[in-house]
C-alpha positions in Angstrom: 10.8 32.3 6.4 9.0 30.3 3.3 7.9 27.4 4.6 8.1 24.0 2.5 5.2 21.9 1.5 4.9 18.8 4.1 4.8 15.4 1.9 2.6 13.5 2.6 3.6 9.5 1.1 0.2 7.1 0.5 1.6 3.8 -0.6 -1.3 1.2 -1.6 -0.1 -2.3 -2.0 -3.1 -4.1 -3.8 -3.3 -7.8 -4.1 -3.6 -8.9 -7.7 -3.4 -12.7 -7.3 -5.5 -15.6 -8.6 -7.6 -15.2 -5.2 -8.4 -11.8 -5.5 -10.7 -12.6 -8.6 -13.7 -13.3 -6.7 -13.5 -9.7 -5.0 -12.2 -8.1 -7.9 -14.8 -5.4 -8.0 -14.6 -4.9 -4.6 -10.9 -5.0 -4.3 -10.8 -2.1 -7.1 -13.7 -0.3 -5.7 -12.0 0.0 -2.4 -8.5 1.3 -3.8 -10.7 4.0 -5.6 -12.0 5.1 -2.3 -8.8 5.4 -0.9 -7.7 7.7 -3.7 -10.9 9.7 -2.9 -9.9 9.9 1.0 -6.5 11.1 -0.2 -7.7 13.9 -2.4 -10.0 14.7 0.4 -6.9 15.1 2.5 -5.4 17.2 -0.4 -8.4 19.6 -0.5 -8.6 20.1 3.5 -5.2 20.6 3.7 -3.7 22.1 0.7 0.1 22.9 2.6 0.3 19.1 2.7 1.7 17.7 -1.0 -0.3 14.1 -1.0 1.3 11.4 -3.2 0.2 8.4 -4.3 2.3 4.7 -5.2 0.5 2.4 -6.0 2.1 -1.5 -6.1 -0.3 -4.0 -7.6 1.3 -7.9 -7.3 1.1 -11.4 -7.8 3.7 -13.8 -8.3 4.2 -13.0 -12.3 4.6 -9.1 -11.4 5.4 -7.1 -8.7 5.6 -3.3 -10.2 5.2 0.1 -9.4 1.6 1.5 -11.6 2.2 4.8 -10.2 5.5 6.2 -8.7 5.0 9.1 -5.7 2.7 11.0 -8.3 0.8 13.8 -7.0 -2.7 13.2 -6.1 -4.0 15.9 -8.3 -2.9 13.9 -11.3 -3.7 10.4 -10.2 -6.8 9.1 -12.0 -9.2 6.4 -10.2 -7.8 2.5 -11.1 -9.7 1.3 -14.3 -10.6 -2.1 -14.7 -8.3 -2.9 -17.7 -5.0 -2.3 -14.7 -6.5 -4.9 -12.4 -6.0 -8.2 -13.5 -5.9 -10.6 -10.8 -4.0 -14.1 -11.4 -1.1 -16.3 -10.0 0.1 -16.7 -6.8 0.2 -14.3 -3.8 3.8 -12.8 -3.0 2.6 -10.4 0.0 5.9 -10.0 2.1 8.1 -9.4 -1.2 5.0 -6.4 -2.6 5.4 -5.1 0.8 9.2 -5.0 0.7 9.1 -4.0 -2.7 6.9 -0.8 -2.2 8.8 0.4 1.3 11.7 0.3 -1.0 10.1 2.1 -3.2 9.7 5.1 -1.4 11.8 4.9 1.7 14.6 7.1 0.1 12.4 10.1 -0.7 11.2 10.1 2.6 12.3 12.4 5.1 11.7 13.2 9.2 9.7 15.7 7.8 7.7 13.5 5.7 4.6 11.5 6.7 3.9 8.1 5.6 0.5 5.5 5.2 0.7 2.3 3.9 -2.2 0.7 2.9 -2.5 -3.4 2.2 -5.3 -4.1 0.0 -5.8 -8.4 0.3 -6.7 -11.6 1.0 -3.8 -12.7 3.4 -3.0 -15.2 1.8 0.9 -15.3 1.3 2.5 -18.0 -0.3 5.0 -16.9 -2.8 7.5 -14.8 -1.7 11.0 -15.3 -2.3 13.1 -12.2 -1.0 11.3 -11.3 2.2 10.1 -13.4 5.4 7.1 -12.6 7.2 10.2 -12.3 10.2 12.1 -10.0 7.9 8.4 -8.0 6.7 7.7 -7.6 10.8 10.9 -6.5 11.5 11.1 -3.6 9.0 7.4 -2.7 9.8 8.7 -2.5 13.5 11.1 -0.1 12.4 9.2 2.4 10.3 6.0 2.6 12.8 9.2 3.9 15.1 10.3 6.3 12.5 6.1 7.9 12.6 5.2 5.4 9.4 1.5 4.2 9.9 0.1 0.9 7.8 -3.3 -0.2 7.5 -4.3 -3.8 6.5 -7.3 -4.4 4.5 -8.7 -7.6 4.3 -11.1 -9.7 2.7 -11.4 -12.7 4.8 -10.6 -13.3 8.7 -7.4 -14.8 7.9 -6.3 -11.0 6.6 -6.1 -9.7 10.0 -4.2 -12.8 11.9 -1.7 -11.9 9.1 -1.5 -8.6 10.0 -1.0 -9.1 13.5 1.8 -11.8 12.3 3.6 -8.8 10.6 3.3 -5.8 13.3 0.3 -4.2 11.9 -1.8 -3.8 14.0 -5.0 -1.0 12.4 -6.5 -4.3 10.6 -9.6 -4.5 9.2 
C-alpha cells in the first residue's frame, strides 16, 4: 500500500496595523523564524508536505500573501510586503484565514495557527471575539493547535478571551 504524504497546514496571521509600526522589525523578524521552524519541520520529516498561508491585516486589507504554498517555495517576508497602518481587525483576519483553509483540510491533516500581534482588536466587522472563541473551540476539538504571539501583556489576556490558550 503507497502511503499519502501527511499535510501538514501552517497558517500565520500577522498583524499589519498602525500599532504594529513600532515593532515592525520585530514583528517581520519573528514571522521569518517561523518560516525557518517550518522548513525545519519539512527537513526532519520529509513524509510530512508543510504548507504555509500567510494572512497579513489591518482594517484597509485583509488578504491572503501566500495561499497553502509549499514550504519549499515560500521565500522569507521582505520588508516591501510589511506595511503596517490602519486599524486592527483581529477576529475578522482570524475568521478570514480559518476560512481560508478549513476546506482543504482533512482528519488526516494537521493544522497550526500562528497569531502574530499586538492584541489590540478594534475593528472587526464580521466576527465577535464570542463568535472567534467559539470556532477556535471547535477546531482545537477537531486536533487544530493555535499559538498567540504577542507583543505587549494585553496579547495574551486576548488570547485567553478567545480560547487560546499556548500564549506568549
Amino acid at each position: 500500500m503507497i502511503r499519502m504524504k501527511t499535510k501538514v497546514f501552517n497558517l500565520i496571521i500577522l498583524d499589519e496595523s498602525g500599532s504594529m509600526s513600532c515593532i515592525e522589525r520585530q514583528a517581520l523578524n519573528g514571522l521569518n523564524e517561523t518560516l525557518q521552524t517550518i522548513r525545519r519541520a519539512q527537513d526532519k520529516f520529509p513524509e510530512q508536505e508543510q504548507l504555509v498561508s500567510i494572512v497579513p491585516f489591518e482594517s484597509g486589507s485583509i488578504r491572503l500573501l501566500r495561499d497553502k504554498v509549499s514550504i519549499k517555495e515560500v521565500n522569507d517576508l521582505r520588508p516591501d510586503e510589511y506595511n503596517p497602518g490602519a486599524c486592527t481587525p483581529l477576529y475578522d483576519a482570524i475568521g478570514f484565514g480559518i476560512n481560508s483553509i478549513r476546506k482543504a483540510v482533512t482528519d488526516d491533516d494537521s493544522v497550526l495557527v500562528t497569531i502574530i500581534t499586538d492584541g489590540e482588536e478594534n475593528s472587526s466587522e464580521e466576527y465577535s471575539g464570542k463568535a472567534i472563541a467559539t470556532i477556535i473551540d471547535e477546531l482545537k476539538k477537531k486536533g487544530w493547535m493555535f499559538t498567540y504571539i504577542g507583543a505587549n501583556q494585553d496579547a495574551v489576556s486576548v488570547a485567553m478571551t478567545i480560547n487560546i490558550t499556548n500564549a506568549m
